[in-house]
C-alpha positions, 0 to 999 in steps of 0.5 A, a space after each residue: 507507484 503503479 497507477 502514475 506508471 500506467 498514467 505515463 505509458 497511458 501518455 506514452 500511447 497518447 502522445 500526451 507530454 510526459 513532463 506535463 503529465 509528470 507536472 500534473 501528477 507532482 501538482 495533484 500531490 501538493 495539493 493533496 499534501 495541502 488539502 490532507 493536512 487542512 482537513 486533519 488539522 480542521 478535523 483536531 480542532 473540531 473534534 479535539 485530536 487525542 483518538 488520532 494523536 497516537 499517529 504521530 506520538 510514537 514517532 516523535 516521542 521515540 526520538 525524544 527519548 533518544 536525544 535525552 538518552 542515547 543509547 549504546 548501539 544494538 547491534 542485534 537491530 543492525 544485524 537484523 536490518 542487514 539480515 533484511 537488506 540481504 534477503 530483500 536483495 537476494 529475493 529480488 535477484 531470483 524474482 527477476 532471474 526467474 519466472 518461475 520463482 513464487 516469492 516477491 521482495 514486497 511480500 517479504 517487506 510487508 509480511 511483518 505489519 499488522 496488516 497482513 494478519 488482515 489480509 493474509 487469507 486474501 492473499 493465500 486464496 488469490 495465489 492458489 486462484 492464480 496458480 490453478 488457473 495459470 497451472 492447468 488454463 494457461 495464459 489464454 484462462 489467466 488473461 480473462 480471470 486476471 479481468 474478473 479478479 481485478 473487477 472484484 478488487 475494484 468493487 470491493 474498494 467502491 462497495 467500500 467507499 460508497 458505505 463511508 460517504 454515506 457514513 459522512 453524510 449520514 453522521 453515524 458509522 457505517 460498515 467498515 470494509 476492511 475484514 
């Protein structure tokens, strides 16, 4: 993950341990893990757990039906998945052999979710914002811009989550962040 990098080289230039660190960051997942599931599980037996039981119903109830009746192999989805190993892995060779290569394997691994109808106007300006600025200011326009960019991400998530604790502790629903 990006911000437990960032953490480590922020100990790096600090000279903070780096097994402590990295105990801390294990530390703050289990207990993250703990706290997650004693909220979720408070949260079920309060409210009753039949919005949110879809979560984890596909999953297990997929399995179900392959344990009771197996299939034969489909070879198309395994076709298809080596299809995916091979192209992830060539993307990944030409993002890292050349700099001026546009496609990232992440991009490829995630342009099939829900999500990205979501975000995908997002992402189509923030390219072209960073292409223009790269294209005709340089490094010296895009350290600056890069700063003001991510000042807005930043503001967007802490825009949004103030409105979800005021959601919280005003019991009623509040606007919702995500487009």
């Amino acid at each position: 993950m990006r911000h437990q990098i960032e953490a480590m080289k922020l100990g790096t230039v600090t000279r903070t341990s780096q097994r402590g660190l990295a105990g801390a960051m294990t530390l703050a997942a289990a207990v993250a893990l703990v706290v997650g599931w004693g909220i979720m599980l408070d949260a079920f037996f309060r409210y009753g757990g039949e919005p949110w039981a879809g979560k984890g119903r596909e999953t297990f109830s997929r399995l179900q039906s392959w344990l009771i009746s197996p299939l034969e192999t489909n070879w198309y989805s395994v076709a298809a998945m080596a299809w995916g190993a091979a192209f992830t892995v060539f993307l990944t060779w030409m993002r890292t052999r050349y700099a001026w290569w546009p496609f990232h394997p992440a991009g490829f691994a995630v342009s099939g979710s829900w999500s990205m109808a979501l975000f995908a106007p997002s992402i189509l300006v923030s390219w072209l914002a960073k292409t223009l600025i790269l294209r005709y200011g340089g490094m010296t326009a895009f350290a600056p811009a890069s700063t003001l960019f991510m000042g807005l991400i930043l503001g967007e998530f802490v825009g949004g989550t103030a409105w979800g604790l005021s959601g919280i502790l005003m019991h009623r629903r509040m606007y919702n962040f995500l487009p």
